[in-house]
C-alpha positions in Angstrom: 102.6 277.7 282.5 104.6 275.3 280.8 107.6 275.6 283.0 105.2 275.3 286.3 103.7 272.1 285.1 107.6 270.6 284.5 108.9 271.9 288.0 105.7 270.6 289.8 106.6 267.1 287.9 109.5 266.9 289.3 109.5 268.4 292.7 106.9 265.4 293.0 109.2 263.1 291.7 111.6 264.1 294.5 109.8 263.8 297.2 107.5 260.7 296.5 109.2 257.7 298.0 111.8 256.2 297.3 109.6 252.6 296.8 106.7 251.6 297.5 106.0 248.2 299.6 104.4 246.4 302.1 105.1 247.2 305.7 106.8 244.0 305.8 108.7 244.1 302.5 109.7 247.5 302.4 113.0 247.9 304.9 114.3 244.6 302.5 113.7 246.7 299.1 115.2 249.6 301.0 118.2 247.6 301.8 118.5 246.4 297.8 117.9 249.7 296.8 120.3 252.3 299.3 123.3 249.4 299.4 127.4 250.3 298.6 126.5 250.2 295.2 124.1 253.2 295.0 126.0 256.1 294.0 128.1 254.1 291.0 124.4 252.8 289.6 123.0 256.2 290.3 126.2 257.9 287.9 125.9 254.7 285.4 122.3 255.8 285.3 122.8 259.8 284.9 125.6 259.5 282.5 124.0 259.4 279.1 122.2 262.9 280.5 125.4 264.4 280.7 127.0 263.0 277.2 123.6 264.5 275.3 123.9 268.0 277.2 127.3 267.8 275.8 126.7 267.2 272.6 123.5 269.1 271.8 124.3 272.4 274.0 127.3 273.3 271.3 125.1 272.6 268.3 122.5 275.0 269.8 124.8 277.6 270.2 126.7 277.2 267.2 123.4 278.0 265.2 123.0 281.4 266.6 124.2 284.6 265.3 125.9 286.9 267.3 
C-alpha cells in the first residue's frame, strides 16, 4: 500500500503542470522556465540525488551477509 501511495505521488507530480498562472502571465513563466538553460539547471538540480545513491547504495550492501 505503501508503494501505491508513493507511485500515485509522483505520477501526479508528472503530469500536473508545469506552472501555474494567469492566462496572461503564463506563456511569459513558460518562456523563463523551458529557456536554453533548462536542461543544465535541471542536472544542477538532480545531481545531489545521484551523489547520495552513490554513496548510501554501497553502505547498504556492504552490511549484508552473503
Amino acid at each position: 500500500m505503501r508503494w501505491f501511495n508513493a507511485l500515485t505521488f509522483s505520477s501526479a507530480l508528472l503530469a500536473s503542470s508545469a506552472a501555474f498562472a494567469c492566462e496572461t502571465c503564463r506563456p511569459a513563466v513558460e518562456a523563463g522556465i523551458f529557456n536554453e538553460h533548462f536542461w543544465g539547471r535541471l542536472a544542477i538540480t538532480l545531481l545531489p540525488f545521484g551523489v547520495v545513491l552513490c554513496v548510501v547504495a554501497p553502505l547498504h550492501f556492504l552490511g549484508r551477509e552473503p
